[in-house]
N, C-alpha and C positions, 0 to 999 in steps of 0.2 A: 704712303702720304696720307696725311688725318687732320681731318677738321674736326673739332670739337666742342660742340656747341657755340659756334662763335657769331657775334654779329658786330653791322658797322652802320654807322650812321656820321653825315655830313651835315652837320649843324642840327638843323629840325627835321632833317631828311631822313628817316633808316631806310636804309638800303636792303637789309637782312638783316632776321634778327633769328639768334638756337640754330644756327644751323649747321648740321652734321655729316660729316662726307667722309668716306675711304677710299682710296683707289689704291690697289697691290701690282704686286709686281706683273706683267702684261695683259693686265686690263687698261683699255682705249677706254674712256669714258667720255662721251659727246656731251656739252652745257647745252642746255634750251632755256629758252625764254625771251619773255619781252624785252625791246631796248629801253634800258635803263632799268631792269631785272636785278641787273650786279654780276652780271657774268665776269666781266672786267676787272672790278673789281674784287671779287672772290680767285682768281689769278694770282692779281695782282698780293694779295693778304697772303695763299698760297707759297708765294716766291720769296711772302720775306720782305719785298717793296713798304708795303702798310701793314701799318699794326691794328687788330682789330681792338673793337671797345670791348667787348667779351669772349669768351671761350680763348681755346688753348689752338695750336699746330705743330703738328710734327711732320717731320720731311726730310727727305735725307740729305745728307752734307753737299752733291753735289745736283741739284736742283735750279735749272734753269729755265726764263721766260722769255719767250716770245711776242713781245708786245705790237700793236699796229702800228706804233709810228718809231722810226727807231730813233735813238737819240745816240748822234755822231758826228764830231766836227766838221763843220761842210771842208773846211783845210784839207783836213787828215787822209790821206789816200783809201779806196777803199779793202785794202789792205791789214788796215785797220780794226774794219769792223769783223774781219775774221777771227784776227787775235783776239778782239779783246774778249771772247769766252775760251780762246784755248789756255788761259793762264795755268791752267792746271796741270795741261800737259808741255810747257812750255818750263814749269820748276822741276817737272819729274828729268826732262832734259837736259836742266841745269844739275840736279843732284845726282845727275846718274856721272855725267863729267867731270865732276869735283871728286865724286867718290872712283872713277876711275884713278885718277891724277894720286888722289890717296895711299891706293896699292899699292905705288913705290917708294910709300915711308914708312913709317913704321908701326900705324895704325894695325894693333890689331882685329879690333869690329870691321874694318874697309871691307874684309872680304866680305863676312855675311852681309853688311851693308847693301854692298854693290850687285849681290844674290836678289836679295831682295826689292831691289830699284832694276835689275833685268827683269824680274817677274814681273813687276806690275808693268813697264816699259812694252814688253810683248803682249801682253794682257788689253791693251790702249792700244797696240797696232800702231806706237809712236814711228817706228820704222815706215813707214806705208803713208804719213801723215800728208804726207805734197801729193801722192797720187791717188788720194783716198780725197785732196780736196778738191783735184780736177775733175774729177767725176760727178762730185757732189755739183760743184759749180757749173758742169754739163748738163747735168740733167737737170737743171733748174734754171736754165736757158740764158747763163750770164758768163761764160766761159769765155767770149772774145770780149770782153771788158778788161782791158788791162790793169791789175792791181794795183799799179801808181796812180790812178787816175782820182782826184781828188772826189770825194764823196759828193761836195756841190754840186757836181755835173754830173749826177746820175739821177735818175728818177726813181722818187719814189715807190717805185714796184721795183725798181732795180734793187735800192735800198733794200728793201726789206728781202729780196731776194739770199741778198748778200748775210743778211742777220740771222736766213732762216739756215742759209748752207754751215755759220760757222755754229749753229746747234748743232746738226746732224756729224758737223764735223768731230764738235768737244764729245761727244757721245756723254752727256750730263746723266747722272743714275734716275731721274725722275723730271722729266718732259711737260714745260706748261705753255702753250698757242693762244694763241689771241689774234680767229681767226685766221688763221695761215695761209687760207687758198685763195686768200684777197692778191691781184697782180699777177697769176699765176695762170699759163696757159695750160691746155687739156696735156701736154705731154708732161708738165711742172709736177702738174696735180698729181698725176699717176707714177711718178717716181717718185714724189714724197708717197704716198700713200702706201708703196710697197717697200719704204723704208719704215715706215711706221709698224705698218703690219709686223716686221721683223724684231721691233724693240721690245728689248725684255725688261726694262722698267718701264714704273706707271707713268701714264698719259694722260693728260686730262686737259682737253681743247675744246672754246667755243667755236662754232663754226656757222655759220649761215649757208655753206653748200649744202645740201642736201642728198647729192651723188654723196660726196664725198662721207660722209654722215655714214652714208649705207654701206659703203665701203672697205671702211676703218674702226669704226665702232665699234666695244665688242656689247656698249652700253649706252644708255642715256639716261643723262638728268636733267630735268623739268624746275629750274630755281620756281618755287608756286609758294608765295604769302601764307597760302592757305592752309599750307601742307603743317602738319605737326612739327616737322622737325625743318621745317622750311623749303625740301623741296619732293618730290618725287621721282622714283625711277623705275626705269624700262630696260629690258633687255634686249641685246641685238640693233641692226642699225636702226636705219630713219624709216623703212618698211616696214619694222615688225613694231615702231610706234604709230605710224601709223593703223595698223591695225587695230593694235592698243586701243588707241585713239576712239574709234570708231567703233569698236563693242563696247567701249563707255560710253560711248554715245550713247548707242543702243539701249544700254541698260539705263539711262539717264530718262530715255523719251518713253521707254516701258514702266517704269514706277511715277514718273505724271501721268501718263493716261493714265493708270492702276488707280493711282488717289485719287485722277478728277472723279473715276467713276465710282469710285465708294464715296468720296463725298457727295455726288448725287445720290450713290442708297439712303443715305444717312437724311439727309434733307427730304426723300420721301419718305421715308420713313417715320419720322418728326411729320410730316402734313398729315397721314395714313392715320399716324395714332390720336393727332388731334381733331379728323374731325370722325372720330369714333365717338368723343366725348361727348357728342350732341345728339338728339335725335328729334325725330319730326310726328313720332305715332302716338295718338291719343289714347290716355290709358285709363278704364274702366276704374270706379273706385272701389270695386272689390277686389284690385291688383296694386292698389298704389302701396300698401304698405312692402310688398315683394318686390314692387319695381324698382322701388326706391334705394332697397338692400342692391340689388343687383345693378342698378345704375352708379353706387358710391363705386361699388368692386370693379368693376368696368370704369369708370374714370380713375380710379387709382393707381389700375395696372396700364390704364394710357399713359398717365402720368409720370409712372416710371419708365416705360418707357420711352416719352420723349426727353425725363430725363438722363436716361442713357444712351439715346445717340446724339443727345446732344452732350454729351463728357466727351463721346470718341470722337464727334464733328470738331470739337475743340482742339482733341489732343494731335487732331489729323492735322489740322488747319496750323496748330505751330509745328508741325515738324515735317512740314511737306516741301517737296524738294520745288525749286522754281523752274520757270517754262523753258527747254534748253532754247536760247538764242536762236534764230532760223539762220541757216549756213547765206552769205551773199549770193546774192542769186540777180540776174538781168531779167527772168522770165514774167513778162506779161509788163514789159515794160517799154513804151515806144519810143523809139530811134528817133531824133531830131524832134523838131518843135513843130514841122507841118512836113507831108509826102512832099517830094520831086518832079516835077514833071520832065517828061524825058526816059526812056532806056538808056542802056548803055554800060558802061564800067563809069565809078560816082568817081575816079581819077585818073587819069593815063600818065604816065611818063613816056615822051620821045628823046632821045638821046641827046640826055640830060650829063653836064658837067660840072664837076665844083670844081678845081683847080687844085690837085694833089691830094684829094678827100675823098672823090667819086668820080666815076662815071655805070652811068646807067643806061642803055640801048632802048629798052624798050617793056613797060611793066605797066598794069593796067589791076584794079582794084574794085571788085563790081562791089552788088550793094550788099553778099553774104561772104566776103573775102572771110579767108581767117591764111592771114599771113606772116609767117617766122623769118625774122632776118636776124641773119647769124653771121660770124666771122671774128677776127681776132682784133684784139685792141689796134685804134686806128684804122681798119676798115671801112669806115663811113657809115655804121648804123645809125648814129645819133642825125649824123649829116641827113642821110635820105630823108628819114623821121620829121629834120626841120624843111627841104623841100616840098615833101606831100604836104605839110602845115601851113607852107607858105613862109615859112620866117626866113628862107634861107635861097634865094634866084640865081639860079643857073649860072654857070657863065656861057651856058651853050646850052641849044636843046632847049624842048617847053616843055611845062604841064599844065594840063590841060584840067577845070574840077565841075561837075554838075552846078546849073546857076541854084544857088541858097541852098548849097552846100554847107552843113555844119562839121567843124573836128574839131577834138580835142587833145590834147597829149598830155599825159602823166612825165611830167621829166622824171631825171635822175635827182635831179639837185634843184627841190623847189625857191623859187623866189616868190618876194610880199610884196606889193606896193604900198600898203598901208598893216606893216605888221605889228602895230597895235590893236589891231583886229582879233576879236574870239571866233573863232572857226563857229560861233553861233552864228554870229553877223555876216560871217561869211557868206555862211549858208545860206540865210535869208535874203543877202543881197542877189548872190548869182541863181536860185530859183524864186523867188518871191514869198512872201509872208503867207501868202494862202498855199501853195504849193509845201511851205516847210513845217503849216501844222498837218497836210495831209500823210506828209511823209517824214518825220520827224528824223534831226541828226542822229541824235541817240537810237535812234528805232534802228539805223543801218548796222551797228556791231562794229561801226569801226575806231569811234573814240569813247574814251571813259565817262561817265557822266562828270569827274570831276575836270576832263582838259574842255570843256567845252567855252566854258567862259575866262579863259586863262588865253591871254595877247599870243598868237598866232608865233611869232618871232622868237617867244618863250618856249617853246616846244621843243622835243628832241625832233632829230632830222626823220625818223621814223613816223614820229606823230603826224608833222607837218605831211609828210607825205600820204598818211590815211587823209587827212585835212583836204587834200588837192584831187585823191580819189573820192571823197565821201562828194565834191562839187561835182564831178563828171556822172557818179553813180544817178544823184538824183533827175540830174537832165542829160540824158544818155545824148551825144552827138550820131550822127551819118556812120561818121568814120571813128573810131577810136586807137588812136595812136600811144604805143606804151615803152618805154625807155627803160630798158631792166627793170623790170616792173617788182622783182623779186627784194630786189635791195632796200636796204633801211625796210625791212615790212618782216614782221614774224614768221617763223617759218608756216606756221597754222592760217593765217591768214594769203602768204603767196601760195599756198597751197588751197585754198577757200579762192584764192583770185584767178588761178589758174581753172578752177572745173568751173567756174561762174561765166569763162569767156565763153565755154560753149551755148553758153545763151542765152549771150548780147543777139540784141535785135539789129542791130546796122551790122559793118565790117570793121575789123580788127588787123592791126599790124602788131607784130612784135617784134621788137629788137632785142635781144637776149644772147648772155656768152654763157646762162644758164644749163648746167649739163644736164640736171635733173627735169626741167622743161622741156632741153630740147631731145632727150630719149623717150618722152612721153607725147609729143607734139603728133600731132595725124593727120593733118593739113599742109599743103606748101611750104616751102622752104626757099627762100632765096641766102645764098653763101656770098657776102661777099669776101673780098682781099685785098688785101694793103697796095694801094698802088704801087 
C-alpha cells in the first residue's frame, strides 16, 4: 500500500501536502499526530473514499476502512452491517454454486472453473464463515445482540463494534482503522490486538491508545508539516518513541546550550578585541614614530578580528536552533487562591447514592490525594467526579468539603457560555490581566499562537480542551478533578499531562478507562462497577 507524494487541501485549508508513505505486507504502522493533522483523512484518500489534489496511490484490490462513525441504516438489522464488507465472499459463493450446477451440462471449463473457485473458497475459510463470526462477535463483546435487531437500537460502540468484526471477518488484503479501540473494553482491545498481530497484510491505524500503540505496532508515523516529505517515522511501539522522543529531546537542549555558549565566546571575544584598540600610556616622543607603527598593526588585527567573530556571531545567530518549549510542569506553583483553615481530608464521602449510577460508602480525599478511578463504561466515574464537584447531589448519603474550598474539572466534552470568545479572553477573564501578562497563554505550550484569537466554538474538540486546561493550569484549584483526561489531547501532551500531575501542589482525581495510565499509575485506585 503507497502513497506517493500526495497531498489534500479543503478550500484554503491544506491539510498535507508531498506526502509519502509505504506500508508492506505485515507491517502495523501506528499514525501520530495532532487533531486535525489528517490522520483521517490520509485513511480516508488511502481507501479510495477521497481523491487527493496530488500525488498518486496504490493499494491493493481488496482494501478495507474502518471509519469512526459507521454509516448504516438505522432500519437495516445489524446483520447488515456485517454483510456489507463480506460481498466478496458472498459472489465467491455464489460462483462456486452456479459453477457447481454447471458440471451437469456440458461446459467444458466448469470443471477447471470450479478447481479454481474451490481454491480460493478454502483459501477465505468460506466453509467456517458463521463460526469464524461467532467468535469474532465474542470476542468483541457483542455476541448476545441478536442479528435482527435493527441498527437504531444499538449504541454506538455497539455499532462500530459490529463494523470492526465484519473487517476481521471479510479478511480484506490491506487493513485501514480509524481509531478502533474507541468503545472497546480491556478484553475487545486484546483480541483485536492478537488478531492484528496475526495479519499478514499491511495495516495502517490511527490510534490514540497508547497501550494499544505498543502492542501492535511494528512502526510509527509522526504526520509533521515540517518533515520533508510530510511526516516522520519510528520504529517499534509507543515505548521505543518515546524514547526516540526523548534523546531528541536531549540532543535538541544540548546544541542550545552549545550555541548559547559559543555565542557568548563570540561576544567576548568582539568586547576583548575592541578594547585592545585603546590605550591609556603616555608615549615619549622619541617612541611615537614606532608606537604609532605598532599601534596601526595592533588595531588592524583587532579589527579583523572583531570582524571575524562577528561573521560567525552572524552566521550562528541565523541558524541556531530555538529554546526547546519547557515540558508542562505544576511545580512551584500554588494550589487555590488563599490556604485553608482547618485539618482534615479537603473532601469526605459518606454513603453516597446516585440512583442506578453509584453508590459510594465511604472515601475521603486529603490535601496531597493522587487518586485513580477506573472501571468500565457506565460505572459512575464521570458521576462521582460530578458529586465531589458538587454538580451532581446525592440521592442519599453526604459530602462533606473544607470551608473556601476550590475545584475544578477538566470534562470530557467541554462547553462555552459565551463561545465567541478567543481562549485569549478567556484566559484573561478567569485569571485576570495582571496575572495573564505574568504568565502568558502562549507561554503554557498548549495552544498555537495562531488559535489564540480564533472564537473558542471554532476550535477542534481537542483544542477547546487544551483551552479548558490552559484555565485550570494557570489558577491551579484545591482539588483538581480530570475526566479522561487523555482524550481529544495529543498523545505528547497526555503524556506531558500525565508526569506534570505529579507535581500539582493540591490533590488530584482521575477518572480514566486509560490502559496506558492506568499501568503506569503508583498511587490509589479506586475500581468501580456497573450497578
Amino acid at each position: 500500500m503507497r502513497a506517493d507524494g500526495i497531498g489534500v487541501a479543503f478550500g484554503d485549508r491544506r491539510v498535507f501536502a508531498d506526502l509519502s508513505l509505504t506500508v508492506t505486507p505485515g507491517q502495523r504502522i501506528g499514525l501520530l499526530g495532532e487533531n486535525g493533522a489528517g490522520k483521517s483523512t490520509l485513511l480516508a484518500a488511502l481507501a479510495g473514499d477521497l481523491e487527493p489534489d496530488t500525488g498518486r496511490i496504490e493499494r491493493p484490490d481488496r482494501t478495507a476502512l474502518l471509519r469512526q462513525e459507521v454509516r448504516a441504516d438505522p432500519r437495516a438489522p445489524v446483520a447488515a452491517v456485517l454483510e456489507a464488507e463480506l460481498g466478496d465472499l458472498r459472489a465467491l459463493e455464489a460462483a462456486l454454486d452456479a459453477t457447481a450446477a454447471a458440471l451437469a451440462g456440458d461446459d467444458p471449463d466448469a470443471a477447471d472453473r470450479y478447481a479454481e473457485l474451490l481454491a480460493a473458497a478454502e483459501a477465505a475459510e468460506l466453509w467456517t464463515l458463521e463460526a469464524r463470526r461467532d467468535e469474532i462477535l465474542d470476542g468483541l463483546g457483542v455476541a448476545g445482540i441478536p442479528l435482527d435487531r435493527p441498527v437504531g437500537e444499538v449504541s454506538g460502540g455497539q455499532r462500530s463494534r459490529f463494523a470492526l468484526a465484519a473487517l476481521l471477518l471479510a479478511r480484506p488484503e490491506a487493513l485501514l482503522l480509524d481509531e478502533p479501540t474507541n468503545h472497546l473494553d480491556d478484553e475487545a482491545v486484546g483480541f483485536l490486538a492478537s488478531r492484528l498481530r496475526a495479519w499478514r497484510g499491511p495495516v495502517l491505524f490511527a490510534s490514540h491508545d497508547r497501550a494499544f500503540l505498543d502492542e501492535v505496532a511494528t512502526g510509527l508515523v509522526d504526520i509533521d508539516p515540517s518533515a520533508s516529505d510530510g511526516l516522520t517515522r519510528f520504529g517499534g511501539g509507543y515505548s521505543d518513541y518515546l524514547a526516540a522522543k526523548a534523546a531528541e529531546r536531549a540532543r535538541w537542549e544540548a546544541r542550545f546550550a552549545e550555541e548559547a555558549r559559543a555565542e557568548e565566546r563570540l561576544e567576548r571575544s568582539m568586547a576583548t578585541a575592541a578594547s585592545g584598540t585603546t590605550t591609556t600610556r603616555v608615549r615619549p616622543d622619541n617612541e611615537k614614530f614606532g608606537w604609532n607603527l605598532k599601534a596601526e598593526n595592533r588595531e588592524r588585527q583587532a579589527a579583523r578580528r572583531i570582524r571575524d567573530a562577528a561573521g560567525r556571531l552572524d552566521d550562528l545567530r541565523a541558524s541556531r536552533v530555538g529554546e526547546p518549549p519547557p515540558p508542562l510542569s505544576f511545580a512551584g506553583i500554588p494550589a487555590g487562591t488563599h490556604p485553608l483553615d482547618g485539618s482534615g481530608p479537603l473532601l469526605a464521602v459518606e454513603g453516597a447514592r446516585v440512583d442506578g449510577r453509584l453508590a459510594i460508602d465511604d472515601l475521603e480525599v486529603a490535601s496531597d490525594a493522587r487518586l485513580l478511578v477506573t472501571g468500565p463504561n457506565g460505572a459512575g466515574k464521570s458521576t462521582l467526579l460530578g458529586v465531589l464537584a458538587g454538580r451532581i447531589t446525592p440521592d442519599a448519603g453526604r459530602v462533606t468539603r473544607r470551608k473556601g474550598l476550590r475545584l475544578a474539572v477538566l470534562d470530557q466534552d467541554v462547553r462555552w457560555e459565551r463561545p465567541e470568545r478567543t481562549p485569549r479572553e478567556l484566559y484573561e477573564r478567569a485569571i485576570g490581566e495582571r496575572r495573564a501578562v505574568e504568565l502568558p497563554l502562549a507561554g503554557l505550550g498548549l495552544l498555537a499562537e495562531r488559535d489564540l484569537d480564533r472564537p473558542v466554538g471554532g476550535l477542534s474538540i481537542g483544542q477547546q480542551r487544551r483551552t479548558a486546561l490552559a484555565l485550570i493550569v494557570a489558577r491551579p484549584p484545591h482539588v483538581f478533578l480530570l475526566d479522561e483526561p487523555t482524550n481529544h489531547l495529543s498523545l505528547a501532551l497526555a503524556t506531558e499531562l500525565e508526569e506534570a500531575l505529579g507535581t500539582y501542589p493540591g490533590a488530584v482525581v482521575v477518572a480514566s478507562h486509560d490502559r496506558w495510565l492506568r499501568r503506569r499509575w503508583g498511587g490509589p485506585e479506586l475500581a468501580l462497577d456497573v450497578a
